[in-house]
N, CA, C, O and CB atoms as a CASP TS submission, in Angstrom:
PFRMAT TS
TARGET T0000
AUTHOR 0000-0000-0000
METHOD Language model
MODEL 1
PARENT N/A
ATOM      1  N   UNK     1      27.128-241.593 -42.938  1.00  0.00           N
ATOM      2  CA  UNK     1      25.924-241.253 -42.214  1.00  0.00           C
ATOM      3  C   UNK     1      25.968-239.792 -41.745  1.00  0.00           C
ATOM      4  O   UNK     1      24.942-239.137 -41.928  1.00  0.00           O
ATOM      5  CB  UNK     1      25.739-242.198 -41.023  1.00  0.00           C
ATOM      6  N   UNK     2      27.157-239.116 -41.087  1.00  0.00           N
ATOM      7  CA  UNK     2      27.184-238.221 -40.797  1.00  0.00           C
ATOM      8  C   UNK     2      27.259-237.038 -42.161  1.00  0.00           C
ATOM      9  O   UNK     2      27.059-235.832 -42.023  1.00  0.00           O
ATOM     10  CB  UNK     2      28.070-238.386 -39.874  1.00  0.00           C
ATOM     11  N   UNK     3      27.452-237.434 -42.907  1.00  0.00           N
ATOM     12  CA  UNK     3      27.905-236.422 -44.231  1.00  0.00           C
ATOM     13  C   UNK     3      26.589-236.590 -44.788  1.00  0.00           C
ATOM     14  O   UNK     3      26.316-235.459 -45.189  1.00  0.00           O
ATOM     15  CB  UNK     3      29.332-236.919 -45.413  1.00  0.00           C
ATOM     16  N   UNK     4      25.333-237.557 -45.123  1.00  0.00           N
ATOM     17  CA  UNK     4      24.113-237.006 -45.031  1.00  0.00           C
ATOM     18  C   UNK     4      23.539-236.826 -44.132  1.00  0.00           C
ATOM     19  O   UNK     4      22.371-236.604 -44.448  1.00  0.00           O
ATOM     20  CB  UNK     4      23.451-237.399 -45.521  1.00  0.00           C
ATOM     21  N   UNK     5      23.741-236.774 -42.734  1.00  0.00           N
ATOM     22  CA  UNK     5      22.556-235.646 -41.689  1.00  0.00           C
ATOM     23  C   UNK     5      23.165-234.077 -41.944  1.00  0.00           C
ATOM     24  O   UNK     5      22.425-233.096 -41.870  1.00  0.00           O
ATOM     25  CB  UNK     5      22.675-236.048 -39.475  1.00  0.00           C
ATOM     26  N   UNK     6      24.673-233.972 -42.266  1.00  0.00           N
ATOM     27  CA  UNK     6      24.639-232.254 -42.375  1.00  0.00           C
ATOM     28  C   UNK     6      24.628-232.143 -43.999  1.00  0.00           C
ATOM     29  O   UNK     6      25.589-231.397 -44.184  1.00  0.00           O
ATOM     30  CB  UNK     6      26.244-231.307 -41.568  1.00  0.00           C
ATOM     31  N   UNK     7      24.237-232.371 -44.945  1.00  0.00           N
ATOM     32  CA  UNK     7      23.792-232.003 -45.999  1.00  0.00           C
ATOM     33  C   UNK     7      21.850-231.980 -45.851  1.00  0.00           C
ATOM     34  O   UNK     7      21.085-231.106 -46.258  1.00  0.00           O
ATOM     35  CB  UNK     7      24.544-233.037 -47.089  1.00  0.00           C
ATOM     36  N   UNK     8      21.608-232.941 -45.314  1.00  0.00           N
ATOM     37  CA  UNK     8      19.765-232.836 -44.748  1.00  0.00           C
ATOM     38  C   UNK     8      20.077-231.494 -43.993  1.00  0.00           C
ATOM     39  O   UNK     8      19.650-230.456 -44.498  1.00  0.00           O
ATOM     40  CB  UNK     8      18.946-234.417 -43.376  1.00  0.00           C
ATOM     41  N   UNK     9      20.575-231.453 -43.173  1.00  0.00           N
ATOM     42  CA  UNK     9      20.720-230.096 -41.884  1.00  0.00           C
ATOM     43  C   UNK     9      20.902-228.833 -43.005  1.00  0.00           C
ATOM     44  O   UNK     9      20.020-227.978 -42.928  1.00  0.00           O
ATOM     45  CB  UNK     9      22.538-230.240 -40.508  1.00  0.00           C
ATOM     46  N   UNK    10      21.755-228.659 -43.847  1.00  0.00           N
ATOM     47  CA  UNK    10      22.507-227.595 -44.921  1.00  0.00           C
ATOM     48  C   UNK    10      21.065-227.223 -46.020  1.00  0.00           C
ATOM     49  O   UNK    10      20.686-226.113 -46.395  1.00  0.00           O
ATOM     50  CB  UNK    10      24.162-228.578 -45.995  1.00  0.00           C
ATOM     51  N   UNK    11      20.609-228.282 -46.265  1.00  0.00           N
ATOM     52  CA  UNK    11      19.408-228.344 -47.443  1.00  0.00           C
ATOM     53  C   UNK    11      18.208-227.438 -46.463  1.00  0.00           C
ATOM     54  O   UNK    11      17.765-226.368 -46.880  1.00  0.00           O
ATOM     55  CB  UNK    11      18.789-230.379 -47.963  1.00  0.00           C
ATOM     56  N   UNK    12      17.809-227.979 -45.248  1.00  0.00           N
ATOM     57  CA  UNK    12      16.611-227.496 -44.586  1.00  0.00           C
ATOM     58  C   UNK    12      16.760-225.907 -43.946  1.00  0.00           C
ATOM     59  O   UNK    12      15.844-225.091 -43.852  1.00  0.00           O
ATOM     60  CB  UNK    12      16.282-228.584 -43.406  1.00  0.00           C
ATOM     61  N   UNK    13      18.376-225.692 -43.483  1.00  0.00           N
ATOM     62  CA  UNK    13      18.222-224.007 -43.373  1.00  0.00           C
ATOM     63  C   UNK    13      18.103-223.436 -44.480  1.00  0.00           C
ATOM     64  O   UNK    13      17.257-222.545 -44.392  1.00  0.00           O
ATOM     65  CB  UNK    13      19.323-223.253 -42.778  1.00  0.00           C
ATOM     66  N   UNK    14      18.703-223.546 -45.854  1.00  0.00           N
ATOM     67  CA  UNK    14      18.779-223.022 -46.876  1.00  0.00           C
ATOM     68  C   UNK    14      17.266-222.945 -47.024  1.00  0.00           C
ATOM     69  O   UNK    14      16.818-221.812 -47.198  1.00  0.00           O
ATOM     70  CB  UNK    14      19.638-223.674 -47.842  1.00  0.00           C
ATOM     71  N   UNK    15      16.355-224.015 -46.981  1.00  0.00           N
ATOM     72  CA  UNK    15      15.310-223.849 -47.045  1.00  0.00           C
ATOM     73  C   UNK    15      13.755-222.945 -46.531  1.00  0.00           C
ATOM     74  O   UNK    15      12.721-222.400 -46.918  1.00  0.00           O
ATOM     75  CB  UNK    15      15.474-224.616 -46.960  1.00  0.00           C
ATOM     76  N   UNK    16      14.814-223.420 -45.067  1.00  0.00           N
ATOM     77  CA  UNK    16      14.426-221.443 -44.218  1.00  0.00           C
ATOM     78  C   UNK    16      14.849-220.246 -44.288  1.00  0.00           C
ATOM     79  O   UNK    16      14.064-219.311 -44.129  1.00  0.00           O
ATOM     80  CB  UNK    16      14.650-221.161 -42.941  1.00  0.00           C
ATOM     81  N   UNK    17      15.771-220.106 -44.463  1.00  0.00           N
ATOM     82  CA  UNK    17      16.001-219.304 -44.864  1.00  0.00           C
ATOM     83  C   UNK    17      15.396-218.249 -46.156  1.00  0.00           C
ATOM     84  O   UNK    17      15.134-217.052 -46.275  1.00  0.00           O
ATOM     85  CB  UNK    17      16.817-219.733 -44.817  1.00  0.00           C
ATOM     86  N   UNK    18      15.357-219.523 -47.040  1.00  0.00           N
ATOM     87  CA  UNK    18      14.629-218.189 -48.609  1.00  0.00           C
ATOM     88  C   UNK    18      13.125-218.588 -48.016  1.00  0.00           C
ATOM     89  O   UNK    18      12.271-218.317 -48.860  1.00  0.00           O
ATOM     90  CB  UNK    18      14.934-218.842 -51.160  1.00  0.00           C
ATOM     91  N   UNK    19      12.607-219.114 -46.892  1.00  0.00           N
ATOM     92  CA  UNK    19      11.374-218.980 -46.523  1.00  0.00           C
ATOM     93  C   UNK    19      11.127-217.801 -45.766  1.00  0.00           C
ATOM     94  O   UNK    19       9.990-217.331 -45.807  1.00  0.00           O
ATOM     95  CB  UNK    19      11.001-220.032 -45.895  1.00  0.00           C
ATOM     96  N   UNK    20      12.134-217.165 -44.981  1.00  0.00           N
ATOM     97  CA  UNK    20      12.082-215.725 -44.241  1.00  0.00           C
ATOM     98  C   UNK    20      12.635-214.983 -44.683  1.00  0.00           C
ATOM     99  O   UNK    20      13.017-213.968 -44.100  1.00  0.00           O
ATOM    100  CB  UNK    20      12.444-215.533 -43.094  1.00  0.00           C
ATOM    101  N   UNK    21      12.826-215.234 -45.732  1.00  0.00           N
ATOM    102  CA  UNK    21      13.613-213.358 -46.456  1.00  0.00           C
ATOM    103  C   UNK    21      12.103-212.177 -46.198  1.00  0.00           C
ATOM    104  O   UNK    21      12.283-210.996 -45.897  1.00  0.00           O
ATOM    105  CB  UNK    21      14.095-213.450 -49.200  1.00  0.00           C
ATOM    106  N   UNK    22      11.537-212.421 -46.273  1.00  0.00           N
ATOM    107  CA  UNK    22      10.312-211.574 -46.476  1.00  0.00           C
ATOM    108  C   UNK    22      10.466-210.966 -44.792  1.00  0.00           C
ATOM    109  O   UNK    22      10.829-209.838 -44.460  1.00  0.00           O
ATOM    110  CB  UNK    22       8.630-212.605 -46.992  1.00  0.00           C
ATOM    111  N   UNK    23      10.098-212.012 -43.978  1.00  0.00           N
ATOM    112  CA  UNK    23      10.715-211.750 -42.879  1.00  0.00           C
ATOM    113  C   UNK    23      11.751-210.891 -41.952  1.00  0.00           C
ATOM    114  O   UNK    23      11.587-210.365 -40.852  1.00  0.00           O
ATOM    115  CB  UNK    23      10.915-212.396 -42.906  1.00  0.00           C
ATOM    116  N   UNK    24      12.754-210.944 -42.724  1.00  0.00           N
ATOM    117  CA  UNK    24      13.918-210.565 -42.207  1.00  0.00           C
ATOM    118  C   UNK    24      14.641-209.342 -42.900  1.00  0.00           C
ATOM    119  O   UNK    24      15.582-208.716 -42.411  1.00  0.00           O
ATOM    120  CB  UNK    24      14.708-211.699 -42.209  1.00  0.00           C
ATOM    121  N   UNK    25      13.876-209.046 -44.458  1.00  0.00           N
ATOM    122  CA  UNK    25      14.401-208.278 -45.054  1.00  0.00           C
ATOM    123  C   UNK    25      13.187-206.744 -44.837  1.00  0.00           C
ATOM    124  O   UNK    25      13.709-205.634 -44.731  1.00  0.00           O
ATOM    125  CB  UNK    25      14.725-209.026 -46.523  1.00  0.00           C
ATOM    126  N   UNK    26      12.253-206.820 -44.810  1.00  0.00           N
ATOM    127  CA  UNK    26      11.259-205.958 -44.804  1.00  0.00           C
ATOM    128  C   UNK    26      10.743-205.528 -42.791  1.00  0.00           C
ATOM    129  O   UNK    26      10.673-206.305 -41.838  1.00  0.00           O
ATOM    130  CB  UNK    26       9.965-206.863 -45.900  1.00  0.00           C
ATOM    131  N   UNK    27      10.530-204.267 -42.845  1.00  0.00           N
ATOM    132  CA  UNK    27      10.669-203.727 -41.493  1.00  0.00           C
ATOM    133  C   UNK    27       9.052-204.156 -41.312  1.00  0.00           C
ATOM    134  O   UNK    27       8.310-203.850 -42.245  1.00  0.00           O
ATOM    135  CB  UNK    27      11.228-201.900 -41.297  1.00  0.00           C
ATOM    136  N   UNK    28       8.568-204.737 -40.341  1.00  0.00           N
ATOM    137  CA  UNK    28       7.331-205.504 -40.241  1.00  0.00           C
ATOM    138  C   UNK    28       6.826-206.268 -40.513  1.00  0.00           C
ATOM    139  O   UNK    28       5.650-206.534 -40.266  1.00  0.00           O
ATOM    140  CB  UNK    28       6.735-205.300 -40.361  1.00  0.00           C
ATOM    141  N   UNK    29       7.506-206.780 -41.045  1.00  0.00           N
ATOM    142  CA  UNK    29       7.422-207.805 -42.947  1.00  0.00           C
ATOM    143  C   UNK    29       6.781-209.078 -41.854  1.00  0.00           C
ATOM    144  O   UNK    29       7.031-209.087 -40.648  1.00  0.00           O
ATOM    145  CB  UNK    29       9.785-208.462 -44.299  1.00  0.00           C
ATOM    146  N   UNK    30       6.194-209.787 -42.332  1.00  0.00           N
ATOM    147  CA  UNK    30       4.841-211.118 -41.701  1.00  0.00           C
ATOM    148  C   UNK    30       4.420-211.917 -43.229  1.00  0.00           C
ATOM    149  O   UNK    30       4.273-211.401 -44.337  1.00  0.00           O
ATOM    150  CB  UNK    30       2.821-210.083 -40.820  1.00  0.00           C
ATOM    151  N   UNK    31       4.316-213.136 -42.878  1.00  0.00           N
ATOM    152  CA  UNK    31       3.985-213.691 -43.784  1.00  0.00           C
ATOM    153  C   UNK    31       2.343-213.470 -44.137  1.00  0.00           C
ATOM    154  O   UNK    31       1.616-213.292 -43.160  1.00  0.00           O
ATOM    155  CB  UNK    31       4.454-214.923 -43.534  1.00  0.00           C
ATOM    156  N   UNK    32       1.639-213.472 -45.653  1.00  0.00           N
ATOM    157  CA  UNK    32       0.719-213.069 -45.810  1.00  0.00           C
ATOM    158  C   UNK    32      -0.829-214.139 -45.220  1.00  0.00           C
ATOM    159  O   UNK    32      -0.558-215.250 -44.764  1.00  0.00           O
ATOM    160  CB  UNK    32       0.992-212.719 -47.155  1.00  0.00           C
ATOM    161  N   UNK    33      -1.722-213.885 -45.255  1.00  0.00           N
ATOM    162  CA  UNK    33      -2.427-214.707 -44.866  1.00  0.00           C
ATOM    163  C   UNK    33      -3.025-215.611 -46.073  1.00  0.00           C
ATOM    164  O   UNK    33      -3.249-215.172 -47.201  1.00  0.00           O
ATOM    165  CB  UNK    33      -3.285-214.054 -44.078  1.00  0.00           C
ATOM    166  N   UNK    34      -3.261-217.029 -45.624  1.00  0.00           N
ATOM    167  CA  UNK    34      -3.244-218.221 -47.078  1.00  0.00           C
ATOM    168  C   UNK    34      -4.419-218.824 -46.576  1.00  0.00           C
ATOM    169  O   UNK    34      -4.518-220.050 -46.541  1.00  0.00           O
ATOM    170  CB  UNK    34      -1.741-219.563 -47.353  1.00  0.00           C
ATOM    171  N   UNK    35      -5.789-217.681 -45.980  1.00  0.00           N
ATOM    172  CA  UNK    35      -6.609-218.404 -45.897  1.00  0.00           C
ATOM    173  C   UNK    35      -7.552-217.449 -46.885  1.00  0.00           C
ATOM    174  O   UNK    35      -7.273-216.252 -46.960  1.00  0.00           O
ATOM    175  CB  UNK    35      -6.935-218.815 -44.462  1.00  0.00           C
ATOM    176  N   UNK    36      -8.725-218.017 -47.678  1.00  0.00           N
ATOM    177  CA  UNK    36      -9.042-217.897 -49.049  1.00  0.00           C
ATOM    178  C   UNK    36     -10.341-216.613 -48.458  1.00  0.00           C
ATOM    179  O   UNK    36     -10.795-215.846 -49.307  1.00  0.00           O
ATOM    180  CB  UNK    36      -9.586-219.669 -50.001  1.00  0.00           C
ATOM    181  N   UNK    37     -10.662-216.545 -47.492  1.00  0.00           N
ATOM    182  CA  UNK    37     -11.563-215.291 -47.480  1.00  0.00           C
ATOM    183  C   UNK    37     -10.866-213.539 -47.233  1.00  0.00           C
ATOM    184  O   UNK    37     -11.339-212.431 -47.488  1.00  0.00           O
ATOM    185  CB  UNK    37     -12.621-215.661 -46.176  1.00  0.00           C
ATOM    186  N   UNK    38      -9.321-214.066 -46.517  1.00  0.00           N
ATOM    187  CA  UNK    38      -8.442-212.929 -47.118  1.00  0.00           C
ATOM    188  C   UNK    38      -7.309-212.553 -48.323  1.00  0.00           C
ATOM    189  O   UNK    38      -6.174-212.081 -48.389  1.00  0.00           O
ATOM    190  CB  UNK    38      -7.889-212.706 -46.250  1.00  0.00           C
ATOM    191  N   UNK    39      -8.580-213.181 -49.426  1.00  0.00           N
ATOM    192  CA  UNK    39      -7.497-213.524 -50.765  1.00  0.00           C
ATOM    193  C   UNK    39      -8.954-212.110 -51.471  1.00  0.00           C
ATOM    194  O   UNK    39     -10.167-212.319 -51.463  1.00  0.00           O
ATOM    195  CB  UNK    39      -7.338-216.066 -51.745  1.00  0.00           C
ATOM    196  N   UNK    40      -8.423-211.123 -51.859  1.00  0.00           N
ATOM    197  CA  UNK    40      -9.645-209.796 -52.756  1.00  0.00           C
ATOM    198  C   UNK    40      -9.846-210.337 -54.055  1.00  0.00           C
ATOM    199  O   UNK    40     -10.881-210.124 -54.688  1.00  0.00           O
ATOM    200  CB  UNK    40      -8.943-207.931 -53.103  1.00  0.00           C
ATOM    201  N   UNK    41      -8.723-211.160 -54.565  1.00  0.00           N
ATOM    202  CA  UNK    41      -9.093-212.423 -56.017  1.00  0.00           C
ATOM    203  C   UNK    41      -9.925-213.317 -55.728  1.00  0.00           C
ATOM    204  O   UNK    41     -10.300-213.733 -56.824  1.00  0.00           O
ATOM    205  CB  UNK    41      -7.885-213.423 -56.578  1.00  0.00           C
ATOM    206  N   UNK    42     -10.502-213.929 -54.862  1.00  0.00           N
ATOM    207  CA  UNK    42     -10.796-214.356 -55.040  1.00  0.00           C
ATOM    208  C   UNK    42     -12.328-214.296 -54.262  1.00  0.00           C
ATOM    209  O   UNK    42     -13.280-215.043 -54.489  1.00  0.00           O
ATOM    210  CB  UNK    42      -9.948-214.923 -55.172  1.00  0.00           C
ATOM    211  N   UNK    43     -12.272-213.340 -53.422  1.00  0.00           N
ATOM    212  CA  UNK    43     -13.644-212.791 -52.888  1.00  0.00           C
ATOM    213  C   UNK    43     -14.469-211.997 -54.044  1.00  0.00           C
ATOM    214  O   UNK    43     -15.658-211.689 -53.957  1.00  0.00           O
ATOM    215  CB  UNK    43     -13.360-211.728 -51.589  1.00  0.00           C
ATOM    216  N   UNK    44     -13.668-211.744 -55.068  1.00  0.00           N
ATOM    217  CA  UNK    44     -14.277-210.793 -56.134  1.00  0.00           C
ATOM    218  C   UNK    44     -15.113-211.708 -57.160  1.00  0.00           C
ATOM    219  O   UNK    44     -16.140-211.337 -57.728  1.00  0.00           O
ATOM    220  CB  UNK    44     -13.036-209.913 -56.972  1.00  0.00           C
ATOM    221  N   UNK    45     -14.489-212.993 -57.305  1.00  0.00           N
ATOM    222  CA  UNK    45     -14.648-213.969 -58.045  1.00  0.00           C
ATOM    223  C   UNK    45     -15.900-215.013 -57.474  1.00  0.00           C
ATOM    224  O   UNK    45     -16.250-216.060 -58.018  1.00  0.00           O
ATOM    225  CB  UNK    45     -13.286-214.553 -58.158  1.00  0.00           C
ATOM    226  N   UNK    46     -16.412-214.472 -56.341  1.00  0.00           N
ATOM    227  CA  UNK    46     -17.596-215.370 -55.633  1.00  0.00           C
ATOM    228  C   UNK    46     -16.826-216.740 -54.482  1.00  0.00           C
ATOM    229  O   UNK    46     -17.454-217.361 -53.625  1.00  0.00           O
ATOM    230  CB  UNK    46     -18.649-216.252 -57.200  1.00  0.00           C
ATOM    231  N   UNK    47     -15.893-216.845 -54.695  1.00  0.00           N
ATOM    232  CA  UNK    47     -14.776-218.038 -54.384  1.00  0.00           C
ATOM    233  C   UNK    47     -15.144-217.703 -52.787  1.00  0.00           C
ATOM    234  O   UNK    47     -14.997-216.527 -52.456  1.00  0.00           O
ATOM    235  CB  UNK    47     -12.770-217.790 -55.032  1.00  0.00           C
ATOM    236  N   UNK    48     -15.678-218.777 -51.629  1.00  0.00           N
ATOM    237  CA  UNK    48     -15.489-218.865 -50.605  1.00  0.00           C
ATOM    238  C   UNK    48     -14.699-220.133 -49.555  1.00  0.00           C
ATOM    239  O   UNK    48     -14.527-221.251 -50.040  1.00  0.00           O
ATOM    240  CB  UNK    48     -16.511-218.584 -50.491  1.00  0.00           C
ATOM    241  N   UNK    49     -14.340-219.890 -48.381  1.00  0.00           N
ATOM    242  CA  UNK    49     -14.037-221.262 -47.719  1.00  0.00           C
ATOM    243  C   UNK    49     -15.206-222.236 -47.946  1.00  0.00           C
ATOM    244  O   UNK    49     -16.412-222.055 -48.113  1.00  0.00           O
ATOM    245  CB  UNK    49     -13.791-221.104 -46.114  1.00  0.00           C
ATOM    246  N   UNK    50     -14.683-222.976 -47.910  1.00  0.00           N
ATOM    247  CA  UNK    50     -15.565-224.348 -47.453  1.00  0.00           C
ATOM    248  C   UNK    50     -16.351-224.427 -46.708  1.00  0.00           C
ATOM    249  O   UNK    50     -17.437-224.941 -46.973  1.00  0.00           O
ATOM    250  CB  UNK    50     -15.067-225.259 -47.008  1.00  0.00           C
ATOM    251  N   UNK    51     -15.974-223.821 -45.252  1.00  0.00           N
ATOM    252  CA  UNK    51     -16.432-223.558 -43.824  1.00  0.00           C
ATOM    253  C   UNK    51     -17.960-222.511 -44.536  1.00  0.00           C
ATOM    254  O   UNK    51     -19.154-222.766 -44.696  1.00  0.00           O
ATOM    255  CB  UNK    51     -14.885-222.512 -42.584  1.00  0.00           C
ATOM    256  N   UNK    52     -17.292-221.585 -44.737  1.00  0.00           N
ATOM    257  CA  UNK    52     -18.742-220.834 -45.501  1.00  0.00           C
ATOM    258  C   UNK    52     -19.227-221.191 -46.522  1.00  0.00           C
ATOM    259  O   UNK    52     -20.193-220.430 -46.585  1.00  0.00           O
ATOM    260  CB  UNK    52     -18.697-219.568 -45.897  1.00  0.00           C
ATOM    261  N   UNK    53     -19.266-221.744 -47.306  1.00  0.00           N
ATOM    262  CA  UNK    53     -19.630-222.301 -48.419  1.00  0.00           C
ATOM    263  C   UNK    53     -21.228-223.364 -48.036  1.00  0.00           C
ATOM    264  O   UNK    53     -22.242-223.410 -48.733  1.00  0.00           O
ATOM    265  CB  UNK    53     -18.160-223.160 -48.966  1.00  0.00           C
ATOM    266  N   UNK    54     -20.913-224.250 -46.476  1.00  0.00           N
ATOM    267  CA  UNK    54     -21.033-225.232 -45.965  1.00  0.00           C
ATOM    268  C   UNK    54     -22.166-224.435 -45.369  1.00  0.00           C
ATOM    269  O   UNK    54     -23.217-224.987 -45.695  1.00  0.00           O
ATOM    270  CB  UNK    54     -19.910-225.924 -45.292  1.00  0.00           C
ATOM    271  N   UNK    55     -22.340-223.603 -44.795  1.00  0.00           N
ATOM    272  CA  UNK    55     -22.758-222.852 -43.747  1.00  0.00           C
ATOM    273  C   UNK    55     -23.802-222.321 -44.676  1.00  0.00           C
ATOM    274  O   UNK    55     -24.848-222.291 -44.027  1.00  0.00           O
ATOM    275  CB  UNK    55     -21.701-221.850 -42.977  1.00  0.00           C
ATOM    276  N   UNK    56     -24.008-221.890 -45.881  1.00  0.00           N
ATOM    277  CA  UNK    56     -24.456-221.067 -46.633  1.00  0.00           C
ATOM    278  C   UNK    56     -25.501-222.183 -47.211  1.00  0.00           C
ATOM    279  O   UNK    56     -26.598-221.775 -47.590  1.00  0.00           O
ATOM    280  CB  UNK    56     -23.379-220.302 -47.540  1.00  0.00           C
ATOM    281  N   UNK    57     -25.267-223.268 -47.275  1.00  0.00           N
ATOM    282  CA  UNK    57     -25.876-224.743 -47.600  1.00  0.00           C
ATOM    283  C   UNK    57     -26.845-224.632 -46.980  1.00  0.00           C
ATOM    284  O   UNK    57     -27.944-224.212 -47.342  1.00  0.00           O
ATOM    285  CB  UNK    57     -25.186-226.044 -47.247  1.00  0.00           C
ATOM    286  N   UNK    58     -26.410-225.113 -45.701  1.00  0.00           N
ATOM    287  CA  UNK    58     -27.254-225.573 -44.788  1.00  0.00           C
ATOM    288  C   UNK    58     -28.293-224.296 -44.219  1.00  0.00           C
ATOM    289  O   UNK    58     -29.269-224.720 -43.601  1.00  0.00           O
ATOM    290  CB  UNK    58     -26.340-226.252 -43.671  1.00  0.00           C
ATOM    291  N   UNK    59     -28.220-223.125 -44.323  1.00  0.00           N
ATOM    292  CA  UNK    59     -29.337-221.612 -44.038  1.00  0.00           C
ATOM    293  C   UNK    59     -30.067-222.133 -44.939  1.00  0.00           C
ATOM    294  O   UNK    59     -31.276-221.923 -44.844  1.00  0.00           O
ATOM    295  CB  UNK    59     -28.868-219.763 -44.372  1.00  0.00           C
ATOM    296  N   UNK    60     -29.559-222.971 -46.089  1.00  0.00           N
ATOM    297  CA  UNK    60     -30.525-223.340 -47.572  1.00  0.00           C
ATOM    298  C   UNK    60     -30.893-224.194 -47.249  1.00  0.00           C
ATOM    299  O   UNK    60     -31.964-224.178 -47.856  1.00  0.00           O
ATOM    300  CB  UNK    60     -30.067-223.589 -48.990  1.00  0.00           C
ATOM    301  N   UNK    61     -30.896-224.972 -46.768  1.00  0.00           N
ATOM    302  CA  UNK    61     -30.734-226.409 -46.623  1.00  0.00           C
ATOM    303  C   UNK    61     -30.954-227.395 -47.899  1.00  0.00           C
ATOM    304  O   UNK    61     -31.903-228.077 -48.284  1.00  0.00           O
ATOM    305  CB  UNK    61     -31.674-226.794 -45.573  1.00  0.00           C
ATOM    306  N   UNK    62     -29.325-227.097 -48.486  1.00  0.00           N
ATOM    307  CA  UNK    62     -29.083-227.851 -49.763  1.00  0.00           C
ATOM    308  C   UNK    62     -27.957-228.577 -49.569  1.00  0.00           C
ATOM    309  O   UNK    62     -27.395-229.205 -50.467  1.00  0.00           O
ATOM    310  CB  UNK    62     -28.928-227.022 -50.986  1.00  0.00           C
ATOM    311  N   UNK    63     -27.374-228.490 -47.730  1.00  0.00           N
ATOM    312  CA  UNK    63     -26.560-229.646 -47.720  1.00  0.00           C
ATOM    313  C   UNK    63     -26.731-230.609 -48.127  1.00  0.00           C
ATOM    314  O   UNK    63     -27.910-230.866 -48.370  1.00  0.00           O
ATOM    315  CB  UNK    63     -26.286-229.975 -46.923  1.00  0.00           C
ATOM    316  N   UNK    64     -25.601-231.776 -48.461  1.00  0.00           N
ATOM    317  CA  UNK    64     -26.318-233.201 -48.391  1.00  0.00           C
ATOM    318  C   UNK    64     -25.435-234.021 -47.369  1.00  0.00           C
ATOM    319  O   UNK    64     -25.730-235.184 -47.092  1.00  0.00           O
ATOM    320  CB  UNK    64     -26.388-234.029 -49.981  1.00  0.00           C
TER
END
């Protein structure tokens, strides 16, 4: 029991770890933003949130 909670424990820093290299290696370094209206691929492409997408409906009123 104890030899899998510190292999779970060993697996999940390893796992944070290559999750903050970006973090820890770069002077300011922040993770990027993963919400889709600050994505320039995909604002270029017409691609909006949902939230606006929704919003843009209903000014139409082609919600359903």
């Amino acid at each position: 029991m104890i030899k899998l909670m510190l292999i779970s424990l060993a697996v999940v820093a390893v796992a944070f770890a290559l999750l903050s290299i970006k973090l820890l290696l770069k002077r300011n370094g922040k993770f990027s933003s993963q919400h889709v209206h600050d994505n320039p691929g995909l604002r270029k492409q017409g691609i909006h949130c949902v939230m606006d997408q929704d919003r843009e409906a209903r000014e139409r009123n082609g919600a359903y």
